[in-house]
Backbone as numpy.savetxt, mean C-alpha at the origin, in Angstrom:
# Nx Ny Nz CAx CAy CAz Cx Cy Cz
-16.86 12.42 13.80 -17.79 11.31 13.63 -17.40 10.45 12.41
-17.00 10.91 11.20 -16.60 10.10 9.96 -15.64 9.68 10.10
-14.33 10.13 10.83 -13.26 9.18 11.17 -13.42 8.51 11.87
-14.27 8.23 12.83 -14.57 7.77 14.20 -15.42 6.15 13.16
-16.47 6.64 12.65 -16.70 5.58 12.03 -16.07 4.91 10.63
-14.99 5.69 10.16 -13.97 5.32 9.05 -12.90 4.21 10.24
-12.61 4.42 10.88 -11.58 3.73 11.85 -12.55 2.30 11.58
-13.59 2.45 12.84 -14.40 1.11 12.80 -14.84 0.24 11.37
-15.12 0.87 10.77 -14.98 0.43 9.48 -13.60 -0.26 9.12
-12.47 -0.07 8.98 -11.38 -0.30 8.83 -11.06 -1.28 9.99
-11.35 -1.05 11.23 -11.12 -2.72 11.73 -12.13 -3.83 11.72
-13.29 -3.48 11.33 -14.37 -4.61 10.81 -14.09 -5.54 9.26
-12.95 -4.68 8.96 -12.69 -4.73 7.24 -11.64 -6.40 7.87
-10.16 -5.49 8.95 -9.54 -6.51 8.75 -9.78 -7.63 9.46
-10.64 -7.43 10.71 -11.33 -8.72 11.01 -11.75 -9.76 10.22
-12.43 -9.40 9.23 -12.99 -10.12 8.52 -12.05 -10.89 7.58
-11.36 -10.22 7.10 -10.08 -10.37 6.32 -9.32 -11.62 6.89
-9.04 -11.38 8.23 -8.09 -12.39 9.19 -9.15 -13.68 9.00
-10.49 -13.36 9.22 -11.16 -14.75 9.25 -10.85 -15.43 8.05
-11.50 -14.96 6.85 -11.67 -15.31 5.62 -10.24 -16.10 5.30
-9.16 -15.48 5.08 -7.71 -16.20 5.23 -7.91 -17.82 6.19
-7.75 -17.83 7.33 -7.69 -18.40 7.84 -8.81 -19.51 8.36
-9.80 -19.42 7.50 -11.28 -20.12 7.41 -11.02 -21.07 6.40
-10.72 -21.99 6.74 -10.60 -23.44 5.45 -11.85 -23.64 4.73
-13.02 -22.73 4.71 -14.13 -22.62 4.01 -15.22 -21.09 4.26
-14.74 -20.34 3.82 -15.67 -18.89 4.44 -16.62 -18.97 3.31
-17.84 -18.28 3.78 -18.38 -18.08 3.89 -18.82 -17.04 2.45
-19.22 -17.16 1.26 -19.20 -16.66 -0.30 -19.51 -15.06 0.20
-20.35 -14.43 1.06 -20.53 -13.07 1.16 -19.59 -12.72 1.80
-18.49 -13.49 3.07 -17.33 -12.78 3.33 -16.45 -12.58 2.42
-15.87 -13.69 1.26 -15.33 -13.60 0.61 -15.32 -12.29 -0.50
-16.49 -11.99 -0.65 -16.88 -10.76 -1.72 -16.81 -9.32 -0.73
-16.81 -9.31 0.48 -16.86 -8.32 1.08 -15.64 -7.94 1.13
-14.41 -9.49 1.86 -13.12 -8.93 1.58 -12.41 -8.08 0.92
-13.04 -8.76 -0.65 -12.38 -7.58 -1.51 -12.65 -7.30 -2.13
-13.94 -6.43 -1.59 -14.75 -5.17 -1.90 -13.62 -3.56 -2.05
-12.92 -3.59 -1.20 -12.14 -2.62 -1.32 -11.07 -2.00 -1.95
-10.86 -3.84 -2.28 -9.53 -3.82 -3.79 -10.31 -3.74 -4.67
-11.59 -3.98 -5.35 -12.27 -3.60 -6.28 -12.49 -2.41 -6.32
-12.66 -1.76 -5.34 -13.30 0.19 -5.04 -11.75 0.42 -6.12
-10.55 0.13 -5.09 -9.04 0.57 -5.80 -8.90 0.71 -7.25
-9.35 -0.64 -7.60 -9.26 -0.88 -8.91 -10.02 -0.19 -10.19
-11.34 0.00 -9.62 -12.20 0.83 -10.40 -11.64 1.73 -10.03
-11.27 2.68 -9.22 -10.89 3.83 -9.42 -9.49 4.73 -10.38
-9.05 3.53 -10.14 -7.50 3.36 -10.84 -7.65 3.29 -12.69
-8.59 2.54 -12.90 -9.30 2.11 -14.44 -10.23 3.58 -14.66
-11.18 4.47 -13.75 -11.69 5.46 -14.20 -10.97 6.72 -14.16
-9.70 6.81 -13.71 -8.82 8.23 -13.92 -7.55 7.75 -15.07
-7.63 6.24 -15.35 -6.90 6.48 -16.00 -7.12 6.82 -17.89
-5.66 7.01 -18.50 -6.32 7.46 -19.96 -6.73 6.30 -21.04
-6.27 4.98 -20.17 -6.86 3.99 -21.38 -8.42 3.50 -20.60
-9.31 4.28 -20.09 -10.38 3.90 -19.33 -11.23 2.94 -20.23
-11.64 3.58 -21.80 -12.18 2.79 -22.35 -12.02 1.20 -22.32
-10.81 0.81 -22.37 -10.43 -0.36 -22.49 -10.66 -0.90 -21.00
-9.89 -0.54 -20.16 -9.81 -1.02 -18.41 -10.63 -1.07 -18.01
-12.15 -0.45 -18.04 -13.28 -0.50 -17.36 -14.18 -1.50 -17.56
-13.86 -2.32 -19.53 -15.02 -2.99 -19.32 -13.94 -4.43 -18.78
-12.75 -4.63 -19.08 -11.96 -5.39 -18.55 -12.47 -5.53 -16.86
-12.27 -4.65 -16.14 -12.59 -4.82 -14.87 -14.22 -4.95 -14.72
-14.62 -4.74 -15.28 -16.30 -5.45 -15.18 -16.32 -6.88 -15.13
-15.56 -7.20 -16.32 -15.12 -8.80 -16.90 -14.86 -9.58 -15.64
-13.79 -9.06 -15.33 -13.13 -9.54 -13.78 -13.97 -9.63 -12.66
-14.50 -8.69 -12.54 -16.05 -9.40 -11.27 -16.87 -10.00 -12.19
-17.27 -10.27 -12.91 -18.37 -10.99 -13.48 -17.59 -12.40 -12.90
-16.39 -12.47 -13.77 -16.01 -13.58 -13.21 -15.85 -14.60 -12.28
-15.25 -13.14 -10.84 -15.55 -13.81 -9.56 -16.64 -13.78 -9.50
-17.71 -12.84 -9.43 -19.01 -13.82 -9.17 -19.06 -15.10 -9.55
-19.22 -15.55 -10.74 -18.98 -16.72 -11.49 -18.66 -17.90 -10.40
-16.95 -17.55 -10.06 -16.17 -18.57 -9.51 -16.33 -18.46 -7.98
-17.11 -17.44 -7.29 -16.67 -17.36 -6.12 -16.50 -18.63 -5.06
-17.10 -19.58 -5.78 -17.23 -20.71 -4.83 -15.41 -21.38 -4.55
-14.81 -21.32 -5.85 -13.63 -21.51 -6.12 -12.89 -20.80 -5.60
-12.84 -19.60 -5.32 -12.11 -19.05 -4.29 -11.67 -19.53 -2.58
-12.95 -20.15 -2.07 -12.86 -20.52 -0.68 -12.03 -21.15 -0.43
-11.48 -21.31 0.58 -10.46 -22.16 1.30 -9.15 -21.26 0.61
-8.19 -22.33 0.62 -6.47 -22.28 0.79 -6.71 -20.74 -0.85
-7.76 -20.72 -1.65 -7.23 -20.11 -3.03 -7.40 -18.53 -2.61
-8.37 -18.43 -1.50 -8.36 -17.13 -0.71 -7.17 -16.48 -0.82
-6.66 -17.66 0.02 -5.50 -17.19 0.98 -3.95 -16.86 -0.30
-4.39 -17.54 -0.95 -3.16 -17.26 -1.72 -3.44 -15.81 -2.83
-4.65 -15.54 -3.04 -4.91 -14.36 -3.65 -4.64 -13.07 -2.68
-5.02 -13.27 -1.57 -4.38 -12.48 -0.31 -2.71 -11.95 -0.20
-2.39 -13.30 -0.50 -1.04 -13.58 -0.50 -0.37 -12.87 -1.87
-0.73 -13.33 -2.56 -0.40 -12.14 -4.20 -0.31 -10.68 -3.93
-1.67 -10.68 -3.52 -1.96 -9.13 -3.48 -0.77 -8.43 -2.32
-0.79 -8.80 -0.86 -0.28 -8.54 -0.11 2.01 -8.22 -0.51
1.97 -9.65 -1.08 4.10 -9.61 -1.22 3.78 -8.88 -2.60
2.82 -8.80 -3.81 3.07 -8.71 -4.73 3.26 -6.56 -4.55
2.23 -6.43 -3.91 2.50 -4.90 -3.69 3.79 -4.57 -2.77
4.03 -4.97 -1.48 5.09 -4.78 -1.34 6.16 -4.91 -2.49
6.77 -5.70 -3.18 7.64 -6.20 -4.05 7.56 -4.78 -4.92
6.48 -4.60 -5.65 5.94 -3.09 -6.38 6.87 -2.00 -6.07
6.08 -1.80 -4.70 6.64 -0.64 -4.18 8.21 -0.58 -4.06
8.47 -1.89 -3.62 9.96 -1.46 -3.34 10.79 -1.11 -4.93
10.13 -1.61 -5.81 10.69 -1.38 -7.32 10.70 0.08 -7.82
9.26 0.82 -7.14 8.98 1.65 -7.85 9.92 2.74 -6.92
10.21 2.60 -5.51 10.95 3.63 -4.81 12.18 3.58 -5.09
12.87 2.42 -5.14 13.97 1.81 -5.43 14.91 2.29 -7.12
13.67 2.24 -7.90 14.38 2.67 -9.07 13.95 4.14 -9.30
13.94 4.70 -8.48 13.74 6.34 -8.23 15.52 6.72 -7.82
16.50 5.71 -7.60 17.87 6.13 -6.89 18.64 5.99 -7.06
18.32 5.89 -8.74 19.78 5.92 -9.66 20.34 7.28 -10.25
19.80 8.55 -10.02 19.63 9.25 -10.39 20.16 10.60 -8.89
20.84 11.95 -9.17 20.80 12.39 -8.67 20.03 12.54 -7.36
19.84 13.68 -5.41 19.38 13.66 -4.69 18.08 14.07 -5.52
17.59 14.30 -5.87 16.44 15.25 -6.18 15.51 14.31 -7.29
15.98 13.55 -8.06 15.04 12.75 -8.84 14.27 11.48 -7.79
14.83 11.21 -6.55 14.26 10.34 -5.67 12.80 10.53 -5.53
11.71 9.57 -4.95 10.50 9.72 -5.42 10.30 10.57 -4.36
10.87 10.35 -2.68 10.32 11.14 -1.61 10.90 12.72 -1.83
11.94 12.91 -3.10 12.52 13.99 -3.23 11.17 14.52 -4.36
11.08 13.95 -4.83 9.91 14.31 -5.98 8.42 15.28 -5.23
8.07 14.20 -3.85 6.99 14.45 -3.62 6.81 15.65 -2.63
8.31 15.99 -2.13 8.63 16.98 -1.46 8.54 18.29 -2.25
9.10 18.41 -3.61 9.13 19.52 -4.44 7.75 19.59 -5.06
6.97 18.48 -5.35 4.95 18.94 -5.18 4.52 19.28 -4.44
4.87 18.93 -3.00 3.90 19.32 -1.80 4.47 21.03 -1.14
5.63 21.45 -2.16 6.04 22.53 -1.58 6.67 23.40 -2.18
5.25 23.75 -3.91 6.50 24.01 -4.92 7.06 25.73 -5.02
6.67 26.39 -3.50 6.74 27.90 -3.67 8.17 27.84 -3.01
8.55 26.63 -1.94 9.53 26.65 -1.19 11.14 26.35 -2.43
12.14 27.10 -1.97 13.40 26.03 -2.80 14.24 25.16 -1.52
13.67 23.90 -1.68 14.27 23.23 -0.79 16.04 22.87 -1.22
16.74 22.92 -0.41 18.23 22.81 -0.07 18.80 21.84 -0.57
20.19 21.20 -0.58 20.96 20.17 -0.71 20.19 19.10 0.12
21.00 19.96 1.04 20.40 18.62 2.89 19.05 18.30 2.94
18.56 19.06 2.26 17.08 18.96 2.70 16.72 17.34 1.46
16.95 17.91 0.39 17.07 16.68 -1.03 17.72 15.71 -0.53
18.98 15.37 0.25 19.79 14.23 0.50 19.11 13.41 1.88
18.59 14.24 2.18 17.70 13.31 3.57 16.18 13.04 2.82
15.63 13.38 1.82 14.30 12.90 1.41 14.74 11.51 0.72
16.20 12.18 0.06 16.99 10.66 -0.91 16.62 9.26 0.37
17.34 9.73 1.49 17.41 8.79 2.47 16.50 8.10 2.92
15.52 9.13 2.77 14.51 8.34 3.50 13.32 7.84 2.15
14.11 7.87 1.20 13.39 7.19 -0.36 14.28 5.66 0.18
15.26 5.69 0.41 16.04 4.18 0.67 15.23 3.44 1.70
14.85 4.27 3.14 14.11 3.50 3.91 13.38 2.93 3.65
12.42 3.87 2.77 11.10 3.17 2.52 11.21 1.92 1.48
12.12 2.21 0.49 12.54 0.55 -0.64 13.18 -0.63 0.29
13.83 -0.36 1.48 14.11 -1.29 2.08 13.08 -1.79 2.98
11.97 -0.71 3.52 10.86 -1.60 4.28 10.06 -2.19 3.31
9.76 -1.80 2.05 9.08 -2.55 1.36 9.40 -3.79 0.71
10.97 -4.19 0.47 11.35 -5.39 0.27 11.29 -6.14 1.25
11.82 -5.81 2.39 11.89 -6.59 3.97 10.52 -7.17 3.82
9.60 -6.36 4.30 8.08 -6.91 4.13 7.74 -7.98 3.05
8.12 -7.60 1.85 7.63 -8.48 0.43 8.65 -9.56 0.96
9.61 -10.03 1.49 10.40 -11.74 1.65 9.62 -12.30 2.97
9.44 -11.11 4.08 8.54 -11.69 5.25 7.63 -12.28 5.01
6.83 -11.71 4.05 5.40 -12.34 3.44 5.51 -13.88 2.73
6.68 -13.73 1.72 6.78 -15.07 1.37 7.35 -16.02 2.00
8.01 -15.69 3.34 8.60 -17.22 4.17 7.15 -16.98 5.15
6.86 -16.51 5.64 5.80 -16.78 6.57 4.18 -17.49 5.86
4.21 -16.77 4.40 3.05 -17.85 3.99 3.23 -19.43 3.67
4.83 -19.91 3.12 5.23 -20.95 3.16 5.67 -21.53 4.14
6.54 -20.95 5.37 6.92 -21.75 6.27 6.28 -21.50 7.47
5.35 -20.84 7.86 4.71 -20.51 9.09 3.52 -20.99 8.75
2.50 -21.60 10.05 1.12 -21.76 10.00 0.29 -20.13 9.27
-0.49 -20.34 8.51 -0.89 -19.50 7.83 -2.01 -18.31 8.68
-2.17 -18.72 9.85 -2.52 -17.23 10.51 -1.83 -16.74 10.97
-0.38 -16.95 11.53 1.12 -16.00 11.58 1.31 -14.87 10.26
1.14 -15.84 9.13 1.15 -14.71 7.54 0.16 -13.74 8.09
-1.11 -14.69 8.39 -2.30 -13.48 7.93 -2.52 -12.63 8.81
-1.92 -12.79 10.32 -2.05 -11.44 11.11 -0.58 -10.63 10.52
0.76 -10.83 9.79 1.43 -10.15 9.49 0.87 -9.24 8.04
0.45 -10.12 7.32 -0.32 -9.36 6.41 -1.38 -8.24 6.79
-2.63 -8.66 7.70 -3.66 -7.94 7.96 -2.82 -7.01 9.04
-2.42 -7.29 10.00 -2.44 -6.61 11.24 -1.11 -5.50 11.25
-0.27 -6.30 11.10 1.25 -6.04 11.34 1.54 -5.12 10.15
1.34 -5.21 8.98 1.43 -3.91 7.36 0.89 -2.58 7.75
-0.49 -3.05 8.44 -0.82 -0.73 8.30 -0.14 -0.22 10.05
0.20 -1.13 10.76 0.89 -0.43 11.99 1.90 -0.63 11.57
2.56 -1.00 10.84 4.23 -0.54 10.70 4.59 0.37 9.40
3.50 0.48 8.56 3.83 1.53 7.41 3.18 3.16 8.59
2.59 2.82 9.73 1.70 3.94 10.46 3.25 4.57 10.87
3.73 3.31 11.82 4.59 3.37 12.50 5.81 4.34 11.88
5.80 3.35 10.08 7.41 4.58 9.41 7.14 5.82 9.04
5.76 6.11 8.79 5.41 7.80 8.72 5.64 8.47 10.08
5.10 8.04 11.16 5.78 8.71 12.29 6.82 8.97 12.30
7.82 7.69 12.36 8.94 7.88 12.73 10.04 8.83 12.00
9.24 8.85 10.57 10.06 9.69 9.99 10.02 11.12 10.32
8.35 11.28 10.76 8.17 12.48 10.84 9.08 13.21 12.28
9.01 12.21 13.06 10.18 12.83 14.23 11.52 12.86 13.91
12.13 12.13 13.22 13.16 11.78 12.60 13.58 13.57 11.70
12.49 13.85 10.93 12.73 15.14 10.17 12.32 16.22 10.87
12.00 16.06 11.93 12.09 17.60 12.43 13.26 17.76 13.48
14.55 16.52 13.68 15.14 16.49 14.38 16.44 16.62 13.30
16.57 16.20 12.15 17.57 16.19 11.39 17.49 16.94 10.36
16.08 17.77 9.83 15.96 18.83 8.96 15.23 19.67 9.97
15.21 20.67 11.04 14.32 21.31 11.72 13.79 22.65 10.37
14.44 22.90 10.49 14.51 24.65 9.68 13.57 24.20 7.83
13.50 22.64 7.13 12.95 22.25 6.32 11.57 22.82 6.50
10.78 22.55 5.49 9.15 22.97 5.41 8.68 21.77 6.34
7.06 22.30 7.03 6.33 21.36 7.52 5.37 20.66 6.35
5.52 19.66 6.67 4.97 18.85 5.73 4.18 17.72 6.68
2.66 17.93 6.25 1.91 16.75 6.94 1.82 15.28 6.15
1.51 14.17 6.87 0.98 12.84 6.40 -0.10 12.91 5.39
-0.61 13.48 5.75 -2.61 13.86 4.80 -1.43 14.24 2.89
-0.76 15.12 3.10 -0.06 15.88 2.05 0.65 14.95 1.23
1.39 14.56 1.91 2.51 13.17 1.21 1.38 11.98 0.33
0.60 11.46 1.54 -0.51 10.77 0.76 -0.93 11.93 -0.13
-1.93 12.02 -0.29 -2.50 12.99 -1.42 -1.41 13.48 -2.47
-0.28 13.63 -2.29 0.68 13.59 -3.84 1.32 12.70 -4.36
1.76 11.33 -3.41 2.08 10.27 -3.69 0.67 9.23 -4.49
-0.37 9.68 -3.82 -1.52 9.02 -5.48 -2.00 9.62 -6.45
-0.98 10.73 -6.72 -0.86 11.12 -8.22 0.03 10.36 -8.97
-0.42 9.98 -10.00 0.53 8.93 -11.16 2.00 9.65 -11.99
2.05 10.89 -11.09 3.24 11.86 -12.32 4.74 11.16 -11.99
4.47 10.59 -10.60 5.99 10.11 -9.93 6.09 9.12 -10.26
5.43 8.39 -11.18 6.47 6.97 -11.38 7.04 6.90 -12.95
């Protein structure tokens, strides 16, 4: 029942999302609903971390603000805060996986998160040189994505961006956890099982970057 209504939730989220983008004037409670969820992120990110004192009343500051401005947000300034958020995290990520691979198989971040999620196991060479690998996949889908984002918000009509942004990002990051996951039981069989739920849950610990 809670996933069942976590799902629906999650496509009422990007519905709304797609409108708001693409609404040359939405609507001040869609706008705040949008990103309601990057605020949840953010507070949460400001209350585990160790400079909380400081970050929390900062992020108070920051909605006070948008309240303030929300009117200023509507139209095209939406869309470009969308647009930040959306290439600017891709771009992130690909930095943060990316500069995980200067360094021996085993300092890689997917090599990292493999030796948390499995620290009774001693995982192998092969086993480290294919997590390396698939630390490259993932810095290359995340740059690919972060340049898609910026020619399609400049050179494409801007609901092409915003269904690639909204629609097209969580089915193809869905899509590369699958694929990897068939991918590693075909090219590491004899490796540990390792679920999706696991990887998430150690990859939003802050020790790997």
């Amino acid at each position: 029942m809670r996933n069942g209504l976590l799902a629906i939730g999650a496509v009422v989220y990007l519905g709304i999302s797609y409108l708001v983008t693409v609404n040359p004037a939405p609507p001040p409670a869609a706008v705040l609903l949008s990103l309601a969820p990057l605020a949840v992120a953010i507070a949460a990110s400001a209350w585990r971390s160790r400079w909380r004192a400081l970050l929390l009343p900062l992020f108070l500051a920051g909605v006070a603000l948008l309240l303030l401005n929300v009117d200023q947000l509507r139209g095209n300034h939406i869309a470009w805060l969308y647009f930040f958020q959306h290439a600017g995290t891709m771009l992130l990520l690909a930095f943060v996986f990316g500069g995980t691979l200067q360094d021996d198989d085993a300092a890689a971040l997917c090599s990292r998160l493999a030796i948390a999620i499995t620290p009774a196991v001693a995982l192998d060479a092969d086993y480290l040189r294919y997590t390396r690998q698939v630390t490259v996949a993932w810095t290359g889908y995340f740059a690919i994505s972060a340049a898609l984002s910026v020619a399609l918000f400049f050179l494409a009509p801007i609901e092409a961006w915003s269904v690639f942004a909204i629609f097209v990002t969580p089915i193809a990051v869905g899509a590369m956890f699958a694929g990897e996951y068939l991918i590693r039981r075909r090219v590491v069989p004899n490796g540990p099982k390792v679920d999706i739920a696991a990887i998430i849950k150690a990859y939003r610990k802050p020790d790997y970057y």
